[in-house]
C-alpha positions as CSV (number, residue, x, y, z in Angstrom):
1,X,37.7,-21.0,47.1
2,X,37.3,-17.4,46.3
3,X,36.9,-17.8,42.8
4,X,34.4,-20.3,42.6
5,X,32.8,-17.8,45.7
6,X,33.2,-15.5,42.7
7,X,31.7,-17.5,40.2
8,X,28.7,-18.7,42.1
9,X,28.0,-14.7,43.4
10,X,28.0,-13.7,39.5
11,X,25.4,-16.8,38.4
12,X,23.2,-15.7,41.2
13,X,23.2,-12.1,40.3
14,X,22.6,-13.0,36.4
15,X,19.8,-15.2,37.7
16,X,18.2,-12.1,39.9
17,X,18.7,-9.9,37.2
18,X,16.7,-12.2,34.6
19,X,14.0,-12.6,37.5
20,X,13.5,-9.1,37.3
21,X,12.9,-8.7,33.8
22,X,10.7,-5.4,33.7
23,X,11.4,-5.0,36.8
24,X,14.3,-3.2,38.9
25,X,17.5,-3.9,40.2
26,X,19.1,-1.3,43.1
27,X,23.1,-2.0,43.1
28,X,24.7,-2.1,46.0
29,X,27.5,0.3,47.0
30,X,31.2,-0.8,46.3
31,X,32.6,-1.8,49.4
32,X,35.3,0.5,51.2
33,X,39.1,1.0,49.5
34,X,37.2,0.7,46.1
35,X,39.0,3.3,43.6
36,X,36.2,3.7,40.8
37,X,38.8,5.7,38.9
38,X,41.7,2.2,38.8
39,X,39.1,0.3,38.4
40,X,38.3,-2.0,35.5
41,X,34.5,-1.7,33.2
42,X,33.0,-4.8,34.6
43,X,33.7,-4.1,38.2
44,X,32.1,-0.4,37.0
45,X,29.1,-2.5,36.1
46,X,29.1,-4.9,39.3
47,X,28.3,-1.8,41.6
48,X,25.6,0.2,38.7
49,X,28.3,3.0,38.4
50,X,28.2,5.1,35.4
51,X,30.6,4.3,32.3
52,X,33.8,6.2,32.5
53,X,34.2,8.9,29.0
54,X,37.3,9.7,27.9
55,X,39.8,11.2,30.1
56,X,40.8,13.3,26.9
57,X,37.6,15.1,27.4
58,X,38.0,17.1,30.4
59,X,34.5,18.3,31.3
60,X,33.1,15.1,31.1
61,X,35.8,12.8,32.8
62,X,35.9,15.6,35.5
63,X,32.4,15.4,36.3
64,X,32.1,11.6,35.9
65,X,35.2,11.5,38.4
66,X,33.8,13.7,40.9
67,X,30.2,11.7,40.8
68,X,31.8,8.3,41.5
69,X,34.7,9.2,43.7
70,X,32.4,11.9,46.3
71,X,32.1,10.5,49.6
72,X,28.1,9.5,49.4
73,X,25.6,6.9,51.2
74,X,24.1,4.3,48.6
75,X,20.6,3.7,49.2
76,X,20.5,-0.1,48.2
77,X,16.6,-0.5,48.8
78,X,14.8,2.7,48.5
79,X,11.1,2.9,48.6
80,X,9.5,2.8,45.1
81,X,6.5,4.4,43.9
82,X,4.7,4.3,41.0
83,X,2.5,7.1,39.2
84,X,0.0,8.0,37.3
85,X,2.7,11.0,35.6
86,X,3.9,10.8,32.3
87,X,7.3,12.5,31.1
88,X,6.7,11.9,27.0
89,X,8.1,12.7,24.1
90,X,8.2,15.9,22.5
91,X,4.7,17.2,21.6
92,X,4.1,19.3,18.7
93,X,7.9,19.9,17.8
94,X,8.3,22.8,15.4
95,X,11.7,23.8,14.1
96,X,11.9,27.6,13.7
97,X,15.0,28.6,12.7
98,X,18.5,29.2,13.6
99,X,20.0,31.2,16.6
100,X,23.5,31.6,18.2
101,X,26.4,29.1,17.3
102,X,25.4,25.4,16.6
103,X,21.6,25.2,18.1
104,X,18.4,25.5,16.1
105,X,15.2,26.9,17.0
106,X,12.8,24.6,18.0
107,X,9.3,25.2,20.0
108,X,7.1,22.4,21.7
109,X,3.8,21.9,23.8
110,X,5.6,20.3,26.8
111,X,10.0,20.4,26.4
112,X,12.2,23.4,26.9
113,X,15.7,22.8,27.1
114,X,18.1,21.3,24.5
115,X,18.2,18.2,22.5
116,X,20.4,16.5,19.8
117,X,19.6,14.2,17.3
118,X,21.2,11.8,15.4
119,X,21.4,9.4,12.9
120,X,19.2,6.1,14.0
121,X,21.2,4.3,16.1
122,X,23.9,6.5,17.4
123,X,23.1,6.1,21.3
124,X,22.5,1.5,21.2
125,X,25.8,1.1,21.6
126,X,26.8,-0.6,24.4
127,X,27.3,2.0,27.6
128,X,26.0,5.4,25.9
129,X,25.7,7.7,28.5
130,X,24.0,11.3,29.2
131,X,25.0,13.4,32.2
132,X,24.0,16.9,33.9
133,X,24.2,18.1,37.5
134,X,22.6,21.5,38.6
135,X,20.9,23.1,41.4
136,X,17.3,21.9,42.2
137,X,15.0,24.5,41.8
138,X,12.5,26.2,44.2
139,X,8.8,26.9,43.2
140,X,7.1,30.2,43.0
141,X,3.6,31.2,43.2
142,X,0.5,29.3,41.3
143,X,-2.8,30.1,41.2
144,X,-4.3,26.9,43.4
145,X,-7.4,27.3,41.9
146,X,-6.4,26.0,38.5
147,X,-3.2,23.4,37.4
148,X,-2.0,21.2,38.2
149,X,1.3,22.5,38.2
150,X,3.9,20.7,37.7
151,X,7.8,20.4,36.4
152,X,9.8,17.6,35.6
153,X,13.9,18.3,35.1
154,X,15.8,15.2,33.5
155,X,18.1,13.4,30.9
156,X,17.6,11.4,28.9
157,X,17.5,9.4,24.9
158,X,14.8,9.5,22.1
159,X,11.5,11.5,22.2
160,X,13.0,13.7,19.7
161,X,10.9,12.7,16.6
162,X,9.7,9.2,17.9
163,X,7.7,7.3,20.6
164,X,10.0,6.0,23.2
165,X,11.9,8.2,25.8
166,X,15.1,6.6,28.1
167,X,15.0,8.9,31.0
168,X,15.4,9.8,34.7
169,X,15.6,13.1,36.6
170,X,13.6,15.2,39.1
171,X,9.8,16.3,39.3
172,X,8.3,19.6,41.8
173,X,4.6,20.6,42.0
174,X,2.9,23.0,43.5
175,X,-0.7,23.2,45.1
176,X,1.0,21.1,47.5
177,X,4.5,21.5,47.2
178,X,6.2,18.2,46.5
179,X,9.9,17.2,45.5
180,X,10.6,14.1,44.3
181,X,13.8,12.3,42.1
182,X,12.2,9.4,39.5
183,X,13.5,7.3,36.3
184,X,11.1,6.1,33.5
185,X,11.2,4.5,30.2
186,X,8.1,5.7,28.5
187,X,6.8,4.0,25.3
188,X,3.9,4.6,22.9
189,X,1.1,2.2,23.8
190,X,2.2,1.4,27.6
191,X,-0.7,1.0,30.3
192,X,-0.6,0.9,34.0
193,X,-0.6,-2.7,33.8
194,X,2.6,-4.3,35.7
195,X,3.6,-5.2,32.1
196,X,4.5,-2.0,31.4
197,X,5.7,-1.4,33.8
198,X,8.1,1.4,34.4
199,X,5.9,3.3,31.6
200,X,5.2,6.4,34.4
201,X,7.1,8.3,36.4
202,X,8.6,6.1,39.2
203,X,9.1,8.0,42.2
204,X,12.4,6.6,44.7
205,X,13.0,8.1,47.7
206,X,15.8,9.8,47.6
207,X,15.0,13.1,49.4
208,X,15.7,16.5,47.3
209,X,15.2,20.0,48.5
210,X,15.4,23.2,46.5
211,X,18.8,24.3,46.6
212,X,20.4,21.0,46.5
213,X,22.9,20.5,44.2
214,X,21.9,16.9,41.9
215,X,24.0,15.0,39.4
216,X,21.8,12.6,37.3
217,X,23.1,10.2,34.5
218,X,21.0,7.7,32.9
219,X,23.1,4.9,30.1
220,X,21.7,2.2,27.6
221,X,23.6,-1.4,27.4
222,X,23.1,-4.1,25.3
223,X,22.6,-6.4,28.2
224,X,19.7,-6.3,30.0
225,X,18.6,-4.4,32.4
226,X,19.2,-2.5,29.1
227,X,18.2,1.0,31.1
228,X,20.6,3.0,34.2
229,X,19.9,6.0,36.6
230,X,22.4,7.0,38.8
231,X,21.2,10.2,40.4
232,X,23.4,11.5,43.7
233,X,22.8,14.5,45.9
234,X,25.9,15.8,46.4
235,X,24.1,18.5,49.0
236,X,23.1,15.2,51.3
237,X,25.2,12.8,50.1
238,X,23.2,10.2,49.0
239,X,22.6,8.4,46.1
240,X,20.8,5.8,43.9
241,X,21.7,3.5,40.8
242,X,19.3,1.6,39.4
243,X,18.8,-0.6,36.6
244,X,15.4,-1.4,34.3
245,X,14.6,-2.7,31.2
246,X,12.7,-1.4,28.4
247,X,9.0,-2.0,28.8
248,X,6.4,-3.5,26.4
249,X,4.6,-0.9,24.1
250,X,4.5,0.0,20.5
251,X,7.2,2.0,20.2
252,X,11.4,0.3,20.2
253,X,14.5,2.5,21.3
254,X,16.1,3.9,18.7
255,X,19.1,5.7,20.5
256,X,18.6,8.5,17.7
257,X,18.7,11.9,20.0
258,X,20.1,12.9,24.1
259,X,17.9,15.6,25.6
260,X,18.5,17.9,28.7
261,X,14.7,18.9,29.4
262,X,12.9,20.9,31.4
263,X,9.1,19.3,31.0
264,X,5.8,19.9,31.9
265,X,4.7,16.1,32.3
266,X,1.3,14.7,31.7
267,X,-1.6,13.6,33.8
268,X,-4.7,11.6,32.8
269,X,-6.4,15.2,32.0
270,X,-3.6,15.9,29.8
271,X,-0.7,18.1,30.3
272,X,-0.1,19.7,33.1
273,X,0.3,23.6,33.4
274,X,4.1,24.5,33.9
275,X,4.7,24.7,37.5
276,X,6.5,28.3,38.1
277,X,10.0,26.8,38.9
278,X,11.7,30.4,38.3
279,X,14.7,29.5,36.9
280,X,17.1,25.8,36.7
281,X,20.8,26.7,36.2
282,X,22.5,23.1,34.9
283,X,26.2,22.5,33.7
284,X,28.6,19.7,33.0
285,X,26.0,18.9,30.5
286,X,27.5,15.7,27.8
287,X,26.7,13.1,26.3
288,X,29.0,10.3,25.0
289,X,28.6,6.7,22.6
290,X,32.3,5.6,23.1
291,X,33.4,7.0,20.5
292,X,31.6,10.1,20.3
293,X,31.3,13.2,22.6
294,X,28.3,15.5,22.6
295,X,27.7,18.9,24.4
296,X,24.9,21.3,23.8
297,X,27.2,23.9,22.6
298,X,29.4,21.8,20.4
299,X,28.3,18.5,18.5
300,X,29.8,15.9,15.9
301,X,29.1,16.5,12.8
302,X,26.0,14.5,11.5
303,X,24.0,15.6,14.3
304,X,21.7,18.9,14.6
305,X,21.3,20.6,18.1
306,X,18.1,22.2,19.0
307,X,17.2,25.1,21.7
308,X,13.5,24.2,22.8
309,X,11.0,27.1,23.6
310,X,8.0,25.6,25.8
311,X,4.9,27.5,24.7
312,X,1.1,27.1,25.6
313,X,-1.8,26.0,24.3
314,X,-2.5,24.0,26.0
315,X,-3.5,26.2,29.4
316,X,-5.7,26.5,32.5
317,X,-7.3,28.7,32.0
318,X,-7.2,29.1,28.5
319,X,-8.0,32.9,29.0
320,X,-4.2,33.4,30.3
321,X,-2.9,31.7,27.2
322,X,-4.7,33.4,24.0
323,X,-2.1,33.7,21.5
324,X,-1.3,31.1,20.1
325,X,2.6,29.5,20.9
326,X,2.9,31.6,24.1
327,X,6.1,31.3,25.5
328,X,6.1,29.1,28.9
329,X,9.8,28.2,29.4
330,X,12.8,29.6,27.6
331,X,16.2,27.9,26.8
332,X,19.8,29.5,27.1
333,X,23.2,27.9,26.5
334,X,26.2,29.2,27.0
335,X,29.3,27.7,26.5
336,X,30.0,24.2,25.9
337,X,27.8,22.6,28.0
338,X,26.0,25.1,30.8
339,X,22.2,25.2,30.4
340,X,19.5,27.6,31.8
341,X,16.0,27.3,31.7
342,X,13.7,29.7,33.2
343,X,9.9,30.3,33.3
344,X,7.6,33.1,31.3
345,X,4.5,34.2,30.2
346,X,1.5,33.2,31.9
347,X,4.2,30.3,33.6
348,X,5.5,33.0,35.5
349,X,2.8,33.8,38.1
Protein backbone atom coordinates (compact mmCIF):
# COMPACT_ATOMS: atom_id res chain seq x y z
CA UNK A 1 0.00 0.00 0.00
CA UNK A 2 2.62 2.56 0.69
CA UNK A 3 4.33 2.12 -2.38
CA UNK A 4 1.74 2.36 -4.77
CA UNK A 5 0.73 5.63 -2.12
CA UNK A 6 4.24 6.41 -3.28
CA UNK A 7 3.85 5.89 -6.76
CA UNK A 8 0.54 7.69 -7.25
CA UNK A 9 2.06 10.87 -4.95
CA UNK A 10 5.09 11.02 -7.58
CA UNK A 11 2.62 10.86 -10.96
CA UNK A 12 0.66 13.59 -9.37
CA UNK A 13 3.50 15.82 -8.58
CA UNK A 14 5.04 15.15 -12.34
CA UNK A 15 1.52 16.00 -13.54
CA UNK A 16 1.55 19.50 -11.37
CA UNK A 17 4.83 20.18 -12.26
CA UNK A 18 4.05 19.84 -16.23
CA UNK A 19 0.81 22.03 -15.39
CA UNK A 20 2.98 24.62 -14.46
CA UNK A 21 5.19 24.91 -17.22
CA UNK A 22 6.39 28.63 -17.08
CA UNK A 23 5.01 28.78 -14.11
CA UNK A 24 6.24 28.02 -10.32
CA UNK A 25 6.38 25.37 -8.10
CA UNK A 26 6.98 26.20 -4.04
CA UNK A 27 8.29 22.77 -2.37
CA UNK A 28 7.15 21.83 0.61
CA UNK A 29 9.32 21.43 3.73
CA UNK A 30 10.70 17.75 4.50
CA UNK A 31 8.73 16.49 7.24
CA UNK A 32 10.35 16.18 10.82
CA UNK A 33 13.34 13.37 11.53
CA UNK A 34 14.43 14.22 7.85
CA UNK A 35 18.45 14.20 7.83
CA UNK A 36 19.13 16.18 4.50
CA UNK A 37 22.80 15.25 5.13
CA UNK A 38 21.97 10.79 5.01
CA UNK A 39 19.72 11.48 2.67
CA UNK A 40 19.70 10.25 -0.97
CA UNK A 41 19.66 12.97 -4.43
CA UNK A 42 16.10 12.29 -5.38
CA UNK A 43 14.66 12.74 -1.87
CA UNK A 44 17.11 16.14 -2.13
CA UNK A 45 14.97 16.96 -5.12
CA UNK A 46 11.42 15.81 -3.57
CA UNK A 47 11.65 18.70 -0.98
CA UNK A 48 13.52 21.63 -3.62
CA UNK A 49 16.75 21.36 -1.43
CA UNK A 50 19.95 22.39 -2.99
CA UNK A 51 22.41 19.68 -4.56
CA UNK A 52 24.91 18.50 -2.02
CA UNK A 53 29.00 19.48 -3.42
CA UNK A 54 31.53 17.46 -2.48
CA UNK A 55 32.31 16.82 1.01
CA UNK A 56 36.08 16.96 -0.14
CA UNK A 57 35.53 20.68 -0.57
CA UNK A 58 35.06 22.05 2.79
CA UNK A 59 33.73 25.60 2.30
CA UNK A 60 31.22 24.57 0.14
CA UNK A 61 29.84 21.32 1.86
CA UNK A 62 30.03 23.28 5.15
CA UNK A 63 27.89 25.93 3.95
CA UNK A 64 25.51 23.69 1.91
CA UNK A 65 25.26 21.67 5.38
CA UNK A 66 24.55 24.45 7.49
CA UNK A 67 21.69 25.82 4.88
CA UNK A 68 19.84 22.55 4.78
CA UNK A 69 20.32 21.16 8.25
CA UNK A 70 19.46 25.02 10.29
CA UNK A 71 16.33 24.77 12.09
CA UNK A 72 14.08 27.17 9.64
CA UNK A 73 10.11 27.64 8.72
CA UNK A 74 9.44 26.74 4.95
CA UNK A 75 7.05 29.05 3.51
CA UNK A 76 5.17 26.57 1.06
CA UNK A 77 2.83 29.36 -0.51
CA UNK A 78 4.33 32.71 -0.30
CA UNK A 79 2.73 35.64 -1.92
CA UNK A 80 4.12 36.36 -5.47
CA UNK A 81 4.58 39.48 -7.10
CA UNK A 82 5.49 40.35 -10.38
CA UNK A 83 7.45 43.64 -11.58
CA UNK A 84 8.11 45.85 -13.97
CA UNK A 85 12.32 45.45 -12.72
CA UNK A 86 14.77 44.01 -14.74
CA UNK A 87 18.14 42.31 -13.39
CA UNK A 88 19.97 41.92 -17.10
CA UNK A 89 22.90 40.97 -18.36
CA UNK A 90 26.10 42.73 -18.21
CA UNK A 91 25.83 46.06 -20.03
CA UNK A 92 28.80 47.55 -21.78
CA UNK A 93 31.37 44.94 -20.37
CA UNK A 94 34.87 46.17 -20.84
CA UNK A 95 37.85 44.06 -19.80
CA UNK A 96 40.69 46.26 -18.39
CA UNK A 97 43.38 44.45 -17.30
CA UNK A 98 44.74 42.31 -14.66
CA UNK A 99 44.77 42.86 -10.80
CA UNK A 100 45.61 40.70 -7.75
CA UNK A 101 45.85 36.79 -8.03
CA UNK A 102 43.41 35.08 -10.59
CA UNK A 103 40.72 38.05 -11.34
CA UNK A 104 40.71 40.36 -14.32
CA UNK A 105 39.67 43.80 -14.53
CA UNK A 106 36.47 44.22 -15.92
CA UNK A 107 34.08 47.57 -15.86
CA UNK A 108 30.27 47.59 -16.72
CA UNK A 109 27.23 50.07 -16.85
CA UNK A 110 25.05 48.07 -14.36
CA UNK A 111 27.28 44.78 -12.50
CA UNK A 112 29.99 45.12 -9.81
CA UNK A 113 31.02 42.08 -8.21
CA UNK A 114 32.68 39.03 -9.68
CA UNK A 115 31.96 36.69 -12.46
CA UNK A 116 33.45 33.57 -14.17
CA UNK A 117 33.19 32.33 -17.39
CA UNK A 118 33.53 29.35 -19.11
CA UNK A 119 33.60 27.33 -21.98
CA UNK A 120 29.84 26.97 -23.48
CA UNK A 121 28.21 24.67 -21.59
CA UNK A 122 30.04 24.22 -18.38
CA UNK A 123 27.00 25.04 -16.00
CA UNK A 124 23.85 22.50 -18.16
CA UNK A 125 24.79 19.86 -16.45
CA UNK A 126 22.38 18.37 -14.45
CA UNK A 127 22.28 20.10 -10.70
CA UNK A 128 24.99 22.98 -11.27
CA UNK A 129 24.78 25.04 -8.41
CA UNK A 130 25.89 28.79 -7.23
CA UNK A 131 25.85 29.70 -3.56
CA UNK A 132 26.65 32.96 -1.37
CA UNK A 133 25.29 34.06 2.05
CA UNK A 134 26.07 37.57 3.50
CA UNK A 135 24.61 40.27 5.52
CA UNK A 136 21.77 42.29 3.88
CA UNK A 137 22.68 45.69 3.57
CA UNK A 138 21.14 48.95 4.89
CA UNK A 139 20.57 52.08 2.57
CA UNK A 140 22.15 55.41 2.94
CA UNK A 141 21.04 58.74 1.88
CA UNK A 142 19.65 59.60 -1.89
CA UNK A 143 18.78 62.63 -3.27
CA UNK A 144 14.69 62.00 -3.62
CA UNK A 145 14.52 64.37 -6.08
CA UNK A 146 16.19 62.38 -8.79
CA UNK A 147 16.62 58.08 -9.11
CA UNK A 148 15.23 55.91 -8.87
CA UNK A 149 17.47 54.27 -6.72
CA UNK A 150 17.83 51.06 -6.53
CA UNK A 151 20.18 47.80 -5.83
CA UNK A 152 19.77 44.37 -6.61
CA UNK A 153 22.32 41.60 -4.69
CA UNK A 154 22.16 38.04 -6.33
CA UNK A 155 23.61 34.78 -7.93
CA UNK A 156 23.31 33.59 -10.58
CA UNK A 157 24.45 31.85 -14.57
CA UNK A 158 25.06 33.65 -17.94
CA UNK A 159 24.80 37.37 -18.72
CA UNK A 160 28.48 37.35 -18.91
CA UNK A 161 28.79 37.85 -22.84
CA UNK A 162 25.21 36.66 -23.76
CA UNK A 163 21.44 37.33 -23.45
CA UNK A 164 19.97 35.10 -20.90
CA UNK A 165 20.60 35.41 -16.98
CA UNK A 166 19.59 32.32 -14.29
CA UNK A 167 19.25 34.27 -11.17
CA UNK A 168 17.69 34.95 -7.79
CA UNK A 169 18.79 37.21 -4.81
CA UNK A 170 17.63 40.40 -3.03
CA UNK A 171 16.61 44.00 -4.20
CA UNK A 172 16.52 47.59 -1.73
CA UNK A 173 15.43 51.07 -2.90
CA UNK A 174 15.30 54.08 -1.56
CA UNK A 175 12.82 57.12 -2.05
CA UNK A 176 10.72 54.83 -0.27
CA UNK A 177 12.70 52.40 1.43
CA UNK A 178 11.75 48.93 0.39
CA UNK A 179 13.37 45.33 0.90
CA UNK A 180 12.41 42.59 -0.88
CA UNK A 181 14.05 38.73 -1.83
CA UNK A 182 13.08 37.76 -5.80
CA UNK A 183 14.21 35.06 -8.47
CA UNK A 184 14.17 35.74 -12.30
CA UNK A 185 15.19 34.13 -15.48
CA UNK A 186 15.65 37.06 -17.75
CA UNK A 187 15.98 36.48 -21.59
CA UNK A 188 16.53 38.79 -24.55
CA UNK A 189 13.18 39.50 -26.26
CA UNK A 190 10.81 38.60 -23.12
CA UNK A 191 7.59 40.88 -22.59
CA UNK A 192 5.29 41.28 -19.74
CA UNK A 193 3.07 38.89 -21.33
CA UNK A 194 2.28 35.75 -19.01
CA UNK A 195 4.32 33.92 -21.63
CA UNK A 196 7.26 35.27 -20.42
CA UNK A 197 6.71 35.03 -17.72
CA UNK A 198 9.25 35.04 -14.94
CA UNK A 199 11.23 37.57 -17.46
CA UNK A 200 11.18 40.52 -14.36
CA UNK A 201 12.02 40.54 -11.10
CA UNK A 202 9.50 38.36 -9.07
CA UNK A 203 9.13 39.56 -5.79
CA UNK A 204 8.16 36.51 -2.77
CA UNK A 205 7.48 37.42 0.39
CA UNK A 206 9.92 36.34 2.37
CA UNK A 207 10.55 39.36 4.73
CA UNK A 208 14.44 40.72 4.85
CA UNK A 209 15.68 43.53 6.91
CA UNK A 210 19.10 45.15 6.79
CA UNK A 211 21.25 43.34 9.05
CA UNK A 212 19.92 39.95 8.34
CA UNK A 213 22.04 37.46 7.54
CA UNK A 214 20.74 35.55 3.81
CA UNK A 215 21.99 32.50 2.19
CA UNK A 216 20.77 32.35 -1.51
CA UNK A 217 21.53 29.37 -4.03
CA UNK A 218 19.97 29.16 -7.31
CA UNK A 219 20.83 25.40 -9.60
CA UNK A 220 19.98 24.43 -13.30
CA UNK A 221 18.55 20.66 -14.06
CA UNK A 222 17.93 19.03 -17.04
CA UNK A 223 14.42 18.29 -15.90
CA UNK A 224 12.07 20.74 -15.89
CA UNK A 225 11.33 23.13 -13.79
CA UNK A 226 14.87 23.44 -15.28
CA UNK A 227 15.46 26.81 -12.77
CA UNK A 228 15.91 26.63 -8.47
CA UNK A 229 16.05 29.43 -5.65
CA UNK A 230 16.49 28.46 -2.34
CA UNK A 231 17.07 31.59 -0.40
CA UNK A 232 16.79 31.19 3.76
CA UNK A 233 17.07 33.89 6.41
CA UNK A 234 19.05 32.45 8.82
CA UNK A 235 18.35 35.86 11.05
CA UNK A 236 14.36 34.84 11.06
CA UNK A 237 14.50 31.54 10.14
CA UNK A 238 12.58 31.26 7.27
CA UNK A 239 12.96 30.21 3.97
CA UNK A 240 11.80 29.52 0.31
CA UNK A 241 12.60 26.96 -2.55
CA UNK A 242 11.19 27.43 -5.60
CA UNK A 243 11.29 25.96 -8.93
CA UNK A 244 10.73 27.73 -12.63
CA UNK A 245 11.36 27.15 -15.97
CA UNK A 246 13.16 29.03 -18.56
CA UNK A 247 10.89 31.49 -20.28
CA UNK A 248 10.22 32.16 -23.97
CA UNK A 249 12.59 34.88 -25.59
CA UNK A 250 15.30 35.06 -28.01
CA UNK A 251 18.02 34.21 -26.18
CA UNK A 252 18.70 30.03 -24.81
CA UNK A 253 20.89 29.21 -21.49
CA UNK A 254 24.06 28.54 -22.25
CA UNK A 255 25.47 27.67 -18.71
CA UNK A 256 28.81 29.50 -19.93
CA UNK A 257 29.62 31.92 -16.67
CA UNK A 258 28.34 32.02 -12.47
CA UNK A 259 28.21 35.60 -11.24
CA UNK A 260 28.01 37.05 -7.63
CA UNK A 261 26.56 40.68 -8.49
CA UNK A 262 25.81 43.56 -7.01
CA UNK A 263 23.36 45.38 -9.83
CA UNK A 264 21.78 48.39 -10.48
CA UNK A 265 18.54 46.81 -12.19
CA UNK A 266 16.45 48.39 -14.91
CA UNK A 267 13.20 50.22 -15.13
CA UNK A 268 11.15 51.08 -18.18
CA UNK A 269 13.21 54.54 -18.16
CA UNK A 270 16.27 52.61 -18.25
CA UNK A 271 18.68 51.92 -15.53
CA UNK A 272 18.22 52.83 -12.42
CA UNK A 273 20.73 55.11 -10.45
CA UNK A 274 22.73 52.81 -7.88
CA UNK A 275 20.90 53.04 -4.65
CA UNK A 276 23.71 54.05 -1.88
CA UNK A 277 23.73 50.54 -0.18
CA UNK A 278 27.16 51.48 1.65
CA UNK A 279 28.86 48.45 1.64
CA UNK A 280 27.63 44.26 1.16
CA UNK A 281 30.11 42.01 2.89
CA UNK A 282 29.34 38.27 1.28
CA UNK A 283 31.33 34.92 1.88
CA UNK A 284 31.08 31.16 1.33
CA UNK A 285 30.90 32.22 -2.19
CA UNK A 286 31.17 28.75 -4.91
CA UNK A 287 30.04 27.44 -7.47
CA UNK A 288 30.06 23.76 -8.48
CA UNK A 289 29.07 21.44 -11.97
CA UNK A 290 29.67 18.01 -10.24
CA UNK A 291 32.61 17.70 -11.20
CA UNK A 292 34.02 21.08 -10.98
CA UNK A 293 34.44 23.52 -8.06
CA UNK A 294 34.58 27.30 -8.62
CA UNK A 295 35.44 30.17 -6.09
CA UNK A 296 36.15 33.82 -6.94
CA UNK A 297 39.56 33.55 -5.74
CA UNK A 298 40.53 30.24 -7.23
CA UNK A 299 39.08 28.75 -10.52
CA UNK A 300 39.70 25.60 -12.87
CA UNK A 301 41.69 26.07 -15.34
CA UNK A 302 39.85 26.93 -18.72
CA UNK A 303 37.94 29.57 -17.08
CA UNK A 304 38.83 33.40 -16.52
CA UNK A 305 37.56 35.28 -13.37
CA UNK A 306 36.65 38.81 -13.50
CA UNK A 307 36.49 41.74 -10.69
CA UNK A 308 33.61 44.09 -12.02
CA UNK A 309 33.86 47.94 -11.37
CA UNK A 310 30.21 49.57 -11.83
CA UNK A 311 30.73 52.94 -13.40
CA UNK A 312 28.28 55.68 -14.68
CA UNK A 313 27.08 56.99 -17.52
CA UNK A 314 24.38 56.48 -17.30
CA UNK A 315 23.29 59.05 -14.32
CA UNK A 316 20.55 61.30 -12.88
CA UNK A 317 21.56 63.91 -13.12
CA UNK A 318 24.06 63.65 -15.59
CA UNK A 319 25.84 66.73 -14.03
CA UNK A 320 27.03 64.37 -11.07
CA UNK A 321 28.43 61.85 -13.52
CA UNK A 322 30.73 63.91 -16.17
CA UNK A 323 33.58 61.77 -16.65
CA UNK A 324 33.14 59.37 -18.48
CA UNK A 325 33.36 55.51 -16.56
CA UNK A 326 32.88 57.08 -13.13
CA UNK A 327 33.25 54.61 -10.55
CA UNK A 328 29.69 53.61 -8.89
CA UNK A 329 30.45 50.31 -7.06
CA UNK A 330 33.82 48.75 -6.44
CA UNK A 331 34.63 44.97 -6.12
CA UNK A 332 37.14 43.34 -3.42
CA UNK A 333 37.99 39.66 -2.93
CA UNK A 334 39.86 38.32 -0.62
CA UNK A 335 40.57 34.89 -0.04
CA UNK A 336 38.92 32.02 -1.64
CA UNK A 337 35.65 32.96 -1.68
CA UNK A 338 34.75 36.34 0.57
CA UNK A 339 33.38 39.22 -1.55
CA UNK A 340 32.88 42.96 -0.75
CA UNK A 341 31.18 45.35 -2.70
CA UNK A 342 30.79 48.84 -1.64
CA UNK A 343 29.47 52.16 -3.14
CA UNK A 344 31.45 55.39 -4.62
CA UNK A 345 31.47 58.31 -6.62
CA UNK A 346 28.48 60.15 -7.06
CA UNK A 347 26.69 56.43 -5.61
CA UNK A 348 27.87 57.48 -2.42
CA UNK A 349 25.56 60.44 -1.40
Amino acid sequence: MKSRTVFITTLLMAALLSSWAGAQVFYAAPPTGFDPVKASDDELDQYGLPPRPDASETVAYNAWKRLVTSPQTRLENPAVEVTNIVNGPAQNWQIQGTVKGNLTATTSDNWSGVAITAPSGTFTKNKSAVYMQGVMPAMGVDNCSYGPYAMSWWIGFDGAGNGDVLQAGSNSTTCSTSYVVWYEWFEAGCTSSSGSYPCYQTNLSLAVSPGDYLAMEVWYTTASPKGHAYILNYTTGKSVSVGFNEPSGTATYEGSSVEWITERPGYSSGLANLANYLGQPSDAAYAYNGSSIFYPGKTPSGTTAYSITMTCPPWNPSSACPKKNTALSLTEVSGTSNIWTFVDGPAYQ
